[in-house]
C-alpha beads as a LAMMPS data file, in Angstrom:
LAMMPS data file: protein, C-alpha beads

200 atoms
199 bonds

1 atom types
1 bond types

-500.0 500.0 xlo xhi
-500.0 500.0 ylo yhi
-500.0 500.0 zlo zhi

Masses

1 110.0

Atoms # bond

1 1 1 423.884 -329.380 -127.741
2 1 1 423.649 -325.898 -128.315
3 1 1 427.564 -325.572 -126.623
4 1 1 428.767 -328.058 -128.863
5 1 1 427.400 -326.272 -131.911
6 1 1 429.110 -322.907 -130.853
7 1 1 432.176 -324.697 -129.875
8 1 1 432.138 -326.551 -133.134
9 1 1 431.535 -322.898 -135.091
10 1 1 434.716 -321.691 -132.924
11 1 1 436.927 -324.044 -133.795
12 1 1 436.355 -324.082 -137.308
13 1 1 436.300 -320.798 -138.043
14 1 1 439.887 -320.643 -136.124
15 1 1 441.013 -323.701 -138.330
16 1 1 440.035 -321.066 -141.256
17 1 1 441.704 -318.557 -139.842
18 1 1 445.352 -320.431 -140.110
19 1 1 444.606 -321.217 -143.535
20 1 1 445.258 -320.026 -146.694
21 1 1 443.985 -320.507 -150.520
22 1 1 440.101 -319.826 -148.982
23 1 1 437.787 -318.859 -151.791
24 1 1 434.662 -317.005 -151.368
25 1 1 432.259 -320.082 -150.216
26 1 1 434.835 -320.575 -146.810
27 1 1 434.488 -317.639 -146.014
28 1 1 430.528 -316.759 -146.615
29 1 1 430.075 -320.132 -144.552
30 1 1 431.522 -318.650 -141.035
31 1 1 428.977 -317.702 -138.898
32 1 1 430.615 -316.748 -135.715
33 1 1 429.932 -313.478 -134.784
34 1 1 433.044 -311.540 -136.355
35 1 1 433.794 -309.936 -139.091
36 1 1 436.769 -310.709 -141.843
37 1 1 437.940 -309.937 -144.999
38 1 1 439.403 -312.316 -146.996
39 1 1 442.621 -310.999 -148.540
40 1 1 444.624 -313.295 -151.360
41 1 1 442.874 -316.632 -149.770
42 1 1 443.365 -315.897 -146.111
43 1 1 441.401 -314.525 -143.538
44 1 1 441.594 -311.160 -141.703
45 1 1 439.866 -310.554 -138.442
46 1 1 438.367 -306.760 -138.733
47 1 1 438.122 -305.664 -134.933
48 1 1 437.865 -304.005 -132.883
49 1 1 434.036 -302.132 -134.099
50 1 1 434.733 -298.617 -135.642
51 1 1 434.537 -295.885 -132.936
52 1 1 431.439 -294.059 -132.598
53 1 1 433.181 -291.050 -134.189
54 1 1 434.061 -293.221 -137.134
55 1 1 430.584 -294.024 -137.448
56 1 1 429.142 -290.305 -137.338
57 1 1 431.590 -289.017 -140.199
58 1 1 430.252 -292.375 -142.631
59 1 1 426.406 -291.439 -141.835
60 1 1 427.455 -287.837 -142.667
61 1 1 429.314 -288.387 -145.652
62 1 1 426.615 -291.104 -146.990
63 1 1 424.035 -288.141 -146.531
64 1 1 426.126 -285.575 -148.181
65 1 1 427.327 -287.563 -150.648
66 1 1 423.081 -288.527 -151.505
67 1 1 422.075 -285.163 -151.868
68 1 1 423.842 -284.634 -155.099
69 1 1 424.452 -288.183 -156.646
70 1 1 421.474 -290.559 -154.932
71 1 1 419.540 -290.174 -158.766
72 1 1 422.626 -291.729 -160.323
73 1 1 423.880 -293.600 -157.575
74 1 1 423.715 -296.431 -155.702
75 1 1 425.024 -295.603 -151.810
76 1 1 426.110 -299.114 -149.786
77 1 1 428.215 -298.931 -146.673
78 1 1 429.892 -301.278 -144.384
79 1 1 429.380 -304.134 -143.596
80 1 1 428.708 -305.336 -147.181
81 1 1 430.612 -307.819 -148.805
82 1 1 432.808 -306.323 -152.613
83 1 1 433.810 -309.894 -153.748
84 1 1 436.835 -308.547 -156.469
85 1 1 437.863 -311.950 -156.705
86 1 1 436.923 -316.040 -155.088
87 1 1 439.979 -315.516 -153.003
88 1 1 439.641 -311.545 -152.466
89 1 1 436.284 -309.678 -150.962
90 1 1 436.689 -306.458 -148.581
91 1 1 434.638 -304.644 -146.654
92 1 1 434.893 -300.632 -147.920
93 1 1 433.404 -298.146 -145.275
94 1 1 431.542 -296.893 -148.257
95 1 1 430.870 -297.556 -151.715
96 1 1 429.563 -296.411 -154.579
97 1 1 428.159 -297.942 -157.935
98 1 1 426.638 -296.079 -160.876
99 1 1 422.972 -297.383 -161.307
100 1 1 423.936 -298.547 -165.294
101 1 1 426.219 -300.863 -163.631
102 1 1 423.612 -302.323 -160.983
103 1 1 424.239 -305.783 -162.814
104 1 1 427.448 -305.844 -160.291
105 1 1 425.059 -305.930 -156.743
106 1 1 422.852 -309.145 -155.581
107 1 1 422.527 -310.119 -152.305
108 1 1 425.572 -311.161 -151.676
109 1 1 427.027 -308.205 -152.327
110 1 1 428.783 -306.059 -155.027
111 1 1 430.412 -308.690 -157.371
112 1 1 432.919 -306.765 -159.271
113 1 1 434.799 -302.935 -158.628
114 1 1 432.585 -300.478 -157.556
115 1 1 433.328 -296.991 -159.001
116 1 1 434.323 -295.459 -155.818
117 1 1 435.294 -297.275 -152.052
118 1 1 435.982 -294.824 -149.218
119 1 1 437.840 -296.303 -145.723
120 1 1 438.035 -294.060 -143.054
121 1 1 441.110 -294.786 -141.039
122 1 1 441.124 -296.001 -137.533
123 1 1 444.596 -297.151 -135.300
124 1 1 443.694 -300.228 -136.222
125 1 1 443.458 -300.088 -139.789
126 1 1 445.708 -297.569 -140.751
127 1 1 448.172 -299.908 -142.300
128 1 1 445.289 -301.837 -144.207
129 1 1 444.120 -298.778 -145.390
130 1 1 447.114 -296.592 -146.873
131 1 1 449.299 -300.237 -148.184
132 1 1 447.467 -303.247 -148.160
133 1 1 443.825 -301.567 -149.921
134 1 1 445.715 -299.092 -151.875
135 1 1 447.130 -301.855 -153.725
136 1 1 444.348 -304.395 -153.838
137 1 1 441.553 -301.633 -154.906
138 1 1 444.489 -300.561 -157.607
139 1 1 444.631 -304.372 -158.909
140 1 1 441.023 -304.726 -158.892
141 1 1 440.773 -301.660 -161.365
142 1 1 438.498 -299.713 -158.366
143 1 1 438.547 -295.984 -160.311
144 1 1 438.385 -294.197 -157.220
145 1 1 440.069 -295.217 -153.820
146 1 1 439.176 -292.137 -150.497
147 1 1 441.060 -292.432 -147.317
148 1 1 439.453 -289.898 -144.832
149 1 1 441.948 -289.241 -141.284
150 1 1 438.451 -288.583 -139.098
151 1 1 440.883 -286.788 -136.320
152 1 1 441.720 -283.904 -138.894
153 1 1 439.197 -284.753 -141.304
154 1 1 441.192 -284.384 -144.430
155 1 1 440.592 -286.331 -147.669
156 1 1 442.772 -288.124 -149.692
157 1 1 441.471 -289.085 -153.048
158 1 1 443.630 -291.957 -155.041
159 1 1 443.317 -291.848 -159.126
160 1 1 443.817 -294.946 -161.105
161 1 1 446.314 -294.563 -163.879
162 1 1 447.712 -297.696 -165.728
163 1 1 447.114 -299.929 -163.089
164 1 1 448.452 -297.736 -159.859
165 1 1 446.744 -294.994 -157.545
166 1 1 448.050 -291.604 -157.749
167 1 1 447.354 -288.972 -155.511
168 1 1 445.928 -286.215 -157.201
169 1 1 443.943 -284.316 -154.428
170 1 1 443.639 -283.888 -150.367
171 1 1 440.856 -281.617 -149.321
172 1 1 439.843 -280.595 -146.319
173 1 1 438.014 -277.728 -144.574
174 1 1 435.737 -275.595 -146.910
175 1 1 438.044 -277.120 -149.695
176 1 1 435.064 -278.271 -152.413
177 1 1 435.146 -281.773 -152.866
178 1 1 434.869 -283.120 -156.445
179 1 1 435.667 -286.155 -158.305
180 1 1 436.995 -286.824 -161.805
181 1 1 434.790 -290.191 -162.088
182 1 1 431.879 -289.756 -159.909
183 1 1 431.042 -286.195 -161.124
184 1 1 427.719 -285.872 -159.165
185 1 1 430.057 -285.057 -155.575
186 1 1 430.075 -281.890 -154.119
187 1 1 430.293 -281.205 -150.387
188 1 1 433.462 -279.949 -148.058
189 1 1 434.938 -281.863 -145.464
190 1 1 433.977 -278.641 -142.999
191 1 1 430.705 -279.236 -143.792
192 1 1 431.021 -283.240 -142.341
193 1 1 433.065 -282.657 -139.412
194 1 1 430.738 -279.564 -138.343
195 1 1 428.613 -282.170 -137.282
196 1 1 430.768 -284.642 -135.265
197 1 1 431.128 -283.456 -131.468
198 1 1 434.214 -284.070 -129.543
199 1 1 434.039 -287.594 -127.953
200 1 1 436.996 -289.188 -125.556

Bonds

1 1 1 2
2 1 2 3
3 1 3 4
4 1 4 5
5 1 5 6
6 1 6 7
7 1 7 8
8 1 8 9
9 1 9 10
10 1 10 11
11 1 11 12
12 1 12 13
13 1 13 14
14 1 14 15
15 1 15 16
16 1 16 17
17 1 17 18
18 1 18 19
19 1 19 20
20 1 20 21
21 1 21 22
22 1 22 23
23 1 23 24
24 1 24 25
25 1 25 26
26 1 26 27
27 1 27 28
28 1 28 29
29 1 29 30
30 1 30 31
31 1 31 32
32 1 32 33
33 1 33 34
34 1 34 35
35 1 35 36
36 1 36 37
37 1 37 38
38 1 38 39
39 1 39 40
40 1 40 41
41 1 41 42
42 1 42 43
43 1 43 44
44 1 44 45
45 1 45 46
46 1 46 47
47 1 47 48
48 1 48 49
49 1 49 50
50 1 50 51
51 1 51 52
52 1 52 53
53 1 53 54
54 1 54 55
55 1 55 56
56 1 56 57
57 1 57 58
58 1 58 59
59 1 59 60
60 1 60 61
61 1 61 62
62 1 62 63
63 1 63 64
64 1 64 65
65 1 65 66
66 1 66 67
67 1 67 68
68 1 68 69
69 1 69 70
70 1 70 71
71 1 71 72
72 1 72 73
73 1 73 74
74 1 74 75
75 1 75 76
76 1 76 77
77 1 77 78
78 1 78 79
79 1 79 80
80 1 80 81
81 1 81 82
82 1 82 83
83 1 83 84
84 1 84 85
85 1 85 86
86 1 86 87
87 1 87 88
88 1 88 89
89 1 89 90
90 1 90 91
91 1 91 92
92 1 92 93
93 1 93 94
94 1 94 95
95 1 95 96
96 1 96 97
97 1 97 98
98 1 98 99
99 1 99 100
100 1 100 101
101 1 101 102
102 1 102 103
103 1 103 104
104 1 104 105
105 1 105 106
106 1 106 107
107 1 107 108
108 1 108 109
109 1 109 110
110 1 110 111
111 1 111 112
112 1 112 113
113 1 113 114
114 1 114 115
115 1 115 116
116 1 116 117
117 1 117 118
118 1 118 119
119 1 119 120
120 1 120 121
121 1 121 122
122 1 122 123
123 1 123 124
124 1 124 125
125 1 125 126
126 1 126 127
127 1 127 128
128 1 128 129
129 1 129 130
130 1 130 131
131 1 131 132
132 1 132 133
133 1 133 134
134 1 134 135
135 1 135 136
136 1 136 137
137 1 137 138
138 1 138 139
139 1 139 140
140 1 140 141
141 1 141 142
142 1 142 143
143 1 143 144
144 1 144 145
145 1 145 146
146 1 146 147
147 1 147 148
148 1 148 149
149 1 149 150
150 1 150 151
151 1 151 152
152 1 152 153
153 1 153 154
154 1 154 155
155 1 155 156
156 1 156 157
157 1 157 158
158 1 158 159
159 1 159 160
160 1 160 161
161 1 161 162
162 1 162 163
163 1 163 164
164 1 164 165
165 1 165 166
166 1 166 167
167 1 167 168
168 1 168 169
169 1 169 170
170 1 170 171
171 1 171 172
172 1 172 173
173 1 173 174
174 1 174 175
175 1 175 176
176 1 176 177
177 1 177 178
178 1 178 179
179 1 179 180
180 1 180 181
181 1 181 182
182 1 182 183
183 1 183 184
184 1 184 185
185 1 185 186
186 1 186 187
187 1 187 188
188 1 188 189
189 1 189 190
190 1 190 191
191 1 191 192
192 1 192 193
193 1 193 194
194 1 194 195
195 1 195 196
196 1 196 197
197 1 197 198
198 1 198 199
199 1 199 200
């Protein structure tokens, strides 16, 4: 019965898959072990899992980044759900939203732009990243759009300006990292990758 019922999930969730015009109900009701976004109404497999190094520089930066702004900030990371839309919810490596505007998070997830995403890049997702979430983070009217490169741990940090992301800064080393909407930040990119050994 059991093989039926996973065979049943399977298939579905492929039928999903090779659809389009999904809204947010499809895609909360797949339970089948992956993970997707769901990007203009279709589906997006999100594999394979973030390296271990990956993983290490979004602990570290969530850390960092609480020391100075946890008070005024909330501090989510992946895998939540940011619905921007009933056909559009991503899955930021790490997001933040200013505790006045806690009216955007329930269970689900954060219903609405937070004030800051960060995605750090991967092989895998480096396209995503840089086109595809620069644009849809831009159109959801996201402030604040990161993209950290964990190999030479610089940071680029996107501005939104009538509609479009700019790039006004990349730090890296003992560069001091601030942030014209989330004015709480203040760490250096040395001081993250410090703490992430070498790994094959």
């Amino acid at each position: 019965m059991s093989d039926k019922k996973n065979s049943h999930q399977q298939n579905s969730s492929t039928d999903l898959i090779k659809e389009s015009n999904l809204t947010y109900d499809d895609y909360a009701s797949i339970d089948d072990g992956n993970r997707y976004e769901l990007v203009n109404g279709k589906l997006e497999l999100m594999s394979p899992a973030p390296t271990v190094t990956h993983q290490m520089i979004s602990f570290q930066m969530q850390k960092d980044i609480a020391k100075s702004c946890e008070s005024d900030y909330i501090i989510l990371y992946a895998p939540v759900d940011v619905i921007l839309a009933n056909n559009e919810v991503r899955q930021p490596d790490l997001i933040l939203v200013h505790r006045e505007r806690m009216n955007i998070l329930s269970n689900r997830g954060v219903i609405g732009p937070p004030d800051l995403v960060v995605e750090i890049l991967s092989p895998s997702t480096l396209k995503r990243d840089k086109i595809d979430k620069l644009d849809t983070y831009a159109n959801s009217h996201i402030p604040e759009y990161w993209i950290v490169e964990p190999k030479t741990g610089i940071l680029e940090q996107y501005s939104l300006h009538e509609e479009q992301y700019n790039l006004i800064d990349i730090f890296q080393k003992d560069e001091q990292v601030t942030s014209p909407h989330v004015p709480c930040i203040s760490f250096t990119m040395a001081e993250i990758m410090s703490t992430i050994p070498h790994l094959d």
